[in-house]
C-alpha positions in Angstrom: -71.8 46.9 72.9 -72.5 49.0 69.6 -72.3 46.5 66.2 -70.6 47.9 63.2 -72.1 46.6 60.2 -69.0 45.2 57.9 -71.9 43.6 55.8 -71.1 46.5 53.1 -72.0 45.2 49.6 -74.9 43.1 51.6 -73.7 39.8 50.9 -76.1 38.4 54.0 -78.5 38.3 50.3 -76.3 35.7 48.8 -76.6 33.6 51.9 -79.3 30.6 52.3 -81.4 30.8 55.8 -79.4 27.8 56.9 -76.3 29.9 56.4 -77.2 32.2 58.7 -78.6 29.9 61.3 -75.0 28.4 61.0 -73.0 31.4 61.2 -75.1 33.0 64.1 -74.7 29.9 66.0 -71.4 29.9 66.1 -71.4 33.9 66.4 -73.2 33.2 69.7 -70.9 30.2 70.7 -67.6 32.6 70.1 -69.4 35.9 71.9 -70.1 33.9 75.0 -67.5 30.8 75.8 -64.1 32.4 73.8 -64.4 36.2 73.9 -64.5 37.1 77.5 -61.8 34.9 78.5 -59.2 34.8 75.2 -57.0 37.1 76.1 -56.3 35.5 79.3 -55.4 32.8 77.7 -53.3 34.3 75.4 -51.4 36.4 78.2 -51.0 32.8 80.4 -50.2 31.0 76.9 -52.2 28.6 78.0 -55.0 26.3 75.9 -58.8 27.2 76.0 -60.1 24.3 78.1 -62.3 22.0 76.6 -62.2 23.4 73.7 -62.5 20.5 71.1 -65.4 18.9 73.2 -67.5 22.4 73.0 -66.4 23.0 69.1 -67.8 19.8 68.2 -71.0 20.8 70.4 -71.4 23.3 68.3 -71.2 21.5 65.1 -67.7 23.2 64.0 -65.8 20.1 63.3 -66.1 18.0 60.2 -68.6 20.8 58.8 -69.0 19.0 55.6 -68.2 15.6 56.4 -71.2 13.1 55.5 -73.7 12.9 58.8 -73.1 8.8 58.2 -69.7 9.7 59.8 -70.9 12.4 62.8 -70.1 15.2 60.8 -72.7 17.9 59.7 -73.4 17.0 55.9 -73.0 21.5 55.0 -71.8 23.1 52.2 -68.5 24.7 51.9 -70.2 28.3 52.5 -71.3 27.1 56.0 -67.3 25.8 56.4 -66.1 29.1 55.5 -68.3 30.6 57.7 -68.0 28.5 60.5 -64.4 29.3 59.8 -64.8 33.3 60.2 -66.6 33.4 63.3 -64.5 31.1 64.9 -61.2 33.5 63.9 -63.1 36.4 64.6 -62.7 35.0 68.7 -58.7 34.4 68.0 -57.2 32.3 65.1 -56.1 29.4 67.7 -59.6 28.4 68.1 -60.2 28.5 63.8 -56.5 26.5 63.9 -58.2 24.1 66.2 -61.1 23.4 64.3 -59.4 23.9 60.6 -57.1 21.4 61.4 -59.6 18.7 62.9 -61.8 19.5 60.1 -59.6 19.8 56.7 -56.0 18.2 57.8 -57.2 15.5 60.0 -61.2 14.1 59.1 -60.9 15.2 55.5 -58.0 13.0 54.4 -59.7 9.8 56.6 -62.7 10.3 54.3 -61.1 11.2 51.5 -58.5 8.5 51.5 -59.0 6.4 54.8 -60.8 2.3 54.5 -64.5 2.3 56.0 -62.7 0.7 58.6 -60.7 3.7 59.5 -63.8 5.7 58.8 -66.0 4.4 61.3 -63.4 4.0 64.1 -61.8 8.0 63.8 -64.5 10.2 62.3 -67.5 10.3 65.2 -65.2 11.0 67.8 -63.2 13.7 65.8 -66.4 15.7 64.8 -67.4 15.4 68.8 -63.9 16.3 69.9 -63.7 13.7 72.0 -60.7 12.7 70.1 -58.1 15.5 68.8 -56.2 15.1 65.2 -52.9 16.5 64.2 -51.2 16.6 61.0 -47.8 15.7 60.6 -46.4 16.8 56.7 -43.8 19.7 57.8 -40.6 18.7 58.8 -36.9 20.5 60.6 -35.2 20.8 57.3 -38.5 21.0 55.2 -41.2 23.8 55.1 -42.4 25.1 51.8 -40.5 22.0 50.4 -42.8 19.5 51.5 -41.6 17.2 48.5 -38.3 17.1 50.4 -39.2 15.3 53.2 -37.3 12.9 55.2 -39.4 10.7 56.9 -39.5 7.5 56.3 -41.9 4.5 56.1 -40.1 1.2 55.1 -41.8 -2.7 54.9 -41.2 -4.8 57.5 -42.8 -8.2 57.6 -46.6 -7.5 57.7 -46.1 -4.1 58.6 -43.8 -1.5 58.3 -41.4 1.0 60.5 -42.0 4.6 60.7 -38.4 6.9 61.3 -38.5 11.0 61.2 -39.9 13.9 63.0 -42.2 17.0 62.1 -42.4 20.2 63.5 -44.6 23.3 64.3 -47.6 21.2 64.4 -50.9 22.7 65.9 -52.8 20.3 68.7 -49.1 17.8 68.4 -48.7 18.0 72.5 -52.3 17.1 73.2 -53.1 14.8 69.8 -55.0 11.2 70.3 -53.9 10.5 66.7 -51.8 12.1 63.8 -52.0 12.0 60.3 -48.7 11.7 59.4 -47.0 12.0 56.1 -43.5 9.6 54.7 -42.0 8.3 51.8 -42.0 4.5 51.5 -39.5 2.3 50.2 -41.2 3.0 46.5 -40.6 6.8 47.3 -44.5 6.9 47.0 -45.6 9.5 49.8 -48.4 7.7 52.3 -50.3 9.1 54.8 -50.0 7.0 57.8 -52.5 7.2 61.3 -50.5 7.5 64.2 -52.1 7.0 67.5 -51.1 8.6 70.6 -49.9 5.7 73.1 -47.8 3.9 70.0 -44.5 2.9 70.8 -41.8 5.1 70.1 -44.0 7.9 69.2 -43.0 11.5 71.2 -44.5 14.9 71.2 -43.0 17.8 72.3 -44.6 21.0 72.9 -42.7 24.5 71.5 -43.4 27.2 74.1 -42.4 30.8 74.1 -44.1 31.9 70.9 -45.5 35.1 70.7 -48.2 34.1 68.4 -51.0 32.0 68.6 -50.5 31.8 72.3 -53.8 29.7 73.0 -53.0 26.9 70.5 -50.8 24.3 71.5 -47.8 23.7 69.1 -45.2 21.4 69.0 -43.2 18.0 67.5 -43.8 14.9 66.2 -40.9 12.5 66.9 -40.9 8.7 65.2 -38.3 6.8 66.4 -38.9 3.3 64.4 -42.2 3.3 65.3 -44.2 0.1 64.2 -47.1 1.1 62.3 -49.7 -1.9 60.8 -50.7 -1.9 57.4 -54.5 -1.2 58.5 -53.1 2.3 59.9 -52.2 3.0 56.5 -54.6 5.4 54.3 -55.3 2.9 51.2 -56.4 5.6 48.3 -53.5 7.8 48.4 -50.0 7.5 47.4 -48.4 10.6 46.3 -48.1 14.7 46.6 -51.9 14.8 45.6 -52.8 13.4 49.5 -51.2 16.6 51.9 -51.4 18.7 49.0 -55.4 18.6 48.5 -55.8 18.6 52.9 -53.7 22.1 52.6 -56.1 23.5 49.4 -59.0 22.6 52.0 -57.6 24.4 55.2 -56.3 27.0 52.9 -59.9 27.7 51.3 -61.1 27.5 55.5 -58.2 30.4 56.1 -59.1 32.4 53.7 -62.3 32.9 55.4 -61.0 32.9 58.7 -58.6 35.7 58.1 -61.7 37.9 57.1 -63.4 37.1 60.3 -60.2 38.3 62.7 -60.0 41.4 60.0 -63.8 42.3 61.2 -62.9 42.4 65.1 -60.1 44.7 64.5 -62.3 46.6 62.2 -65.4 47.4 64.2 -62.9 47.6 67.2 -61.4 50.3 65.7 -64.6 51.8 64.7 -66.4 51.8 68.1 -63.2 53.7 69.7 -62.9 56.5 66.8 -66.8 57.2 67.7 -66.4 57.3 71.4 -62.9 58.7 72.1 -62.8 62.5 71.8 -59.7 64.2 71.4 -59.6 68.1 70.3 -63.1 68.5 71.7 -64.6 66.0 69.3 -64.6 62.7 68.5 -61.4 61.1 66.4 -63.7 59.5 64.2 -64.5 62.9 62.6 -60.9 63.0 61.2 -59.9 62.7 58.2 -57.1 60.6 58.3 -59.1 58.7 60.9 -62.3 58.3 58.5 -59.4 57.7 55.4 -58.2 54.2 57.6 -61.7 53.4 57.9 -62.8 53.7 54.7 -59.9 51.5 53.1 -60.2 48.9 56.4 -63.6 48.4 55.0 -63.1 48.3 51.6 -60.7 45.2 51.7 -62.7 43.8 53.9 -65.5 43.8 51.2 -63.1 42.7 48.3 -61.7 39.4 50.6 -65.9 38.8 51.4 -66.7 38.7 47.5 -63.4 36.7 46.9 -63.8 34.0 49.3 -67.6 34.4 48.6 -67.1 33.5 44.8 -64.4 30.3 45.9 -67.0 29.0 48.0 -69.2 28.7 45.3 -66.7 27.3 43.1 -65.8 24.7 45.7 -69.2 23.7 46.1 -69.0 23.2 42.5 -65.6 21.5 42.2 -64.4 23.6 40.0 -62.4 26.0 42.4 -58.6 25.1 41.4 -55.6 25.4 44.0 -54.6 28.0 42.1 -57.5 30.4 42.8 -57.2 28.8 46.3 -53.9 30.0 46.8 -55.1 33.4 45.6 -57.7 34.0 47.9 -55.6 32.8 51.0 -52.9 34.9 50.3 -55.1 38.0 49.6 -57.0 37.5 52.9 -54.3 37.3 55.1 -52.3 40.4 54.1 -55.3 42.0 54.4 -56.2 40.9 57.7 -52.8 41.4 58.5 -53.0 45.2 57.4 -56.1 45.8 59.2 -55.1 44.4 62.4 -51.9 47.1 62.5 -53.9 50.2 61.2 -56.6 49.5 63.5 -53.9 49.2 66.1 -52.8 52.3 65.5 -56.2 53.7 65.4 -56.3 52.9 69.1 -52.9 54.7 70.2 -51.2 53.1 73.4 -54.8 51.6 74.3 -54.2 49.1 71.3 -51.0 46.9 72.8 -53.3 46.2 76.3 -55.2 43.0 76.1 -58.2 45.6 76.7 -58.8 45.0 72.8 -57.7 42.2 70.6 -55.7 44.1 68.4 -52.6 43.2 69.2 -53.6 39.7 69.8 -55.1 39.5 66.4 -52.2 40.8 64.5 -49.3 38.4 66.7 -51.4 35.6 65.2 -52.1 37.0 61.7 -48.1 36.6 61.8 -48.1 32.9 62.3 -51.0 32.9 59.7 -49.5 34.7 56.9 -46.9 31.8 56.9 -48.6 28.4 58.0 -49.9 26.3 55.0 -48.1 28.0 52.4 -46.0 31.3 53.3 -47.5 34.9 51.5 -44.6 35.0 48.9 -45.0 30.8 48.0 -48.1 32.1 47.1 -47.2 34.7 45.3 -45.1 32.2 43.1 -48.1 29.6 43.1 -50.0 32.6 41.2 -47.2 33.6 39.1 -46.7 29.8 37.8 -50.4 29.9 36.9 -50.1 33.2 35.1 -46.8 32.4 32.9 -46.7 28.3 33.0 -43.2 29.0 34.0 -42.0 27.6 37.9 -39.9 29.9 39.5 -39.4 27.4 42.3 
């Protein structure tokens, strides 16, 4: 199968060699075990099996999590990367692994006891244990300061009351991080494990997006939780918030990688379809959706290029986070529908995974912040003046 190059302003020159050793192994893990069997998947809407088990094979969870704690000790270039190859297969697999990596292993390093450390992190960069992350809620989306659940004191421990929803991995999770106000009104992230009493998750079926993830509800119904299964360094906004600027800076990547599929999809059908005696490709209008595919594609490759290096840094803000995420998306979002159209009736078949790709970009462009909260998020920046 012909490659089209999407490499345009050659930033394979920016990249270290372990970079690339990274990125082509999981390239090579996506080609083989997720590409020729996604869209069946997706059409049975039904979970890749396995899946966590071979994307911690591969090295794709906990990317840069400290090796102390089974994760891979990489930079945030190899996460984004890791994070583009894996969309470029379908964006359930990148969900998977963004939220093991970034929701569910970064906030027990970040804020978890050694304790907690040492019993979750090995088996969550292995798979052999799948996270979820519990912060939206019924009544509570882009409101996350809103939320109802509770977590009150209760002799040496405390009681955990509330639900969340359209959480990725919820029907099959072994634990959750889960987010509730206490009695203080402090917001603590709390580690819920799968067999606890009083703790239910329900799966939501019949989406027409992300078809190959497993979504669903977290239901607490005065759950006991110990005060070990508390995260000690965290008590306020500042614990989901910096998880989301994580995944978020993981998406933005992501999105670019589902963006390329569509793109040299698109590509390899304009050259070999003929229509008029010639191939469409030689079209202007044809040659016109290229071109522009290509150049946003460049523009979201330099952007989350540039954030990567600012993250490694510590200087990239949640601002400029917010930015690029948003960006990445719409573009992704874009390609995936002119690319589609590109392809004429061939482009709804499961043939190609262009309809695929843009049916998740849907669920994308609104998970972990929605494309106009982001917009506002930018605007706030810009003016110092919250139109929330």
């Amino acid at each position: 199968m012909r490659r089209i190059n999407a490499d345009y302003y050659q930033l394979d020159e920016l990249l270290t060699d372990e970079h690339k050793l990274i990125r082509n192994a999981v390239r090579e893990f996506v080609t083989t075990e997720i590409k020729p069997h996604i869209e069946t998947y997706a059409q049975q809407h039904s979970e890749i099996p396995d899946l966590m088990r071979k994307l911690g094979a591969v090295g794709a969870l906990g990317a840069y999590i400290p090796t102390q704690y089974g994760g891979a000790g990489l930079d945030q270039i190899s996460y984004g990367l890791i994070m583009q190859e894996l969309e470029a297969g379908d964006s359930a697999v990148r969900s998977a692994a963004s939220v093991q990596s970034s929701l569910v292993m970064y906030p027990i390093f970040s804020f978890g006891s050694e304790a907690q450390k040492q019993k979750f992190l090995p088996r969550l960069a292995t798979g052999e244990l799948i996270g979820a992350f519990g912060l939206t809620e019924p009544n509570h989306g882009s409101d996350p300061a809103a939320m109802e659940t509770r977590l009150k004191k209760e002799d040496d421990g405390y009681r955990l009351t509330g639900a969340k929803m359209w959480i990725t991995n919820a029907p099959v999770c072994d634990v959750a991080i889960v987010w509730a106000r206490d009695d203080a009104g402090k917001v603590r992230g709390v580690l819920v494990e799968k067999d606890t009493e009083g703790f239910t998750r329900i799966e939501t079926g019949n989406k027409w997006s992300l078809r190959a993830s497993r979504t669903g509800e977290l239901v607490f119904d005065n759950v006991y939780i110990k005060k070990e299964s508390i995260l000690p360094a965290v008590d306020s906004m500042r614990g989901p918030l910096s998880c989301l600027n994580s995944a978020r800076y993981g998406i933005s990547w992501g999105a670019i990688g589902a963006a390329v599929d569509c793109y040299q999809t698109a590509v390899r059908y304009a050259i070999e379809r003929e229509q008029f005696g010639k191939p469409i490709a030689s079209f202007q209008l044809q040659q016109k959706k290229m071109a522009e595919m290509l150049t946003e594609i460049t523009k979201a490759q330099l952007l989350s290029w540039r954030l990567g290096i600012l993250k490694n840094e510590g200087r990239a803000t949640p601002q400029q986070i917010s930015m690029a995420k948003r960006n990445n998306v719409q573009m992704a979002l874009q390609v995936a529908r002119e690319a589609r159209q590109m392809l004429g009736a061939m482009g709804i078949v499961g043939d190609y995974p262009l309809m695929r790709h843009m049916m998740n970009l849907e669920s994308v462009i609104t998970y972990e912040g929605t494309h106009d909260v982001h917009l506002l998020i930018t605007g706030q920046d810009i003016t110092g003046l919250s139109a929330f």
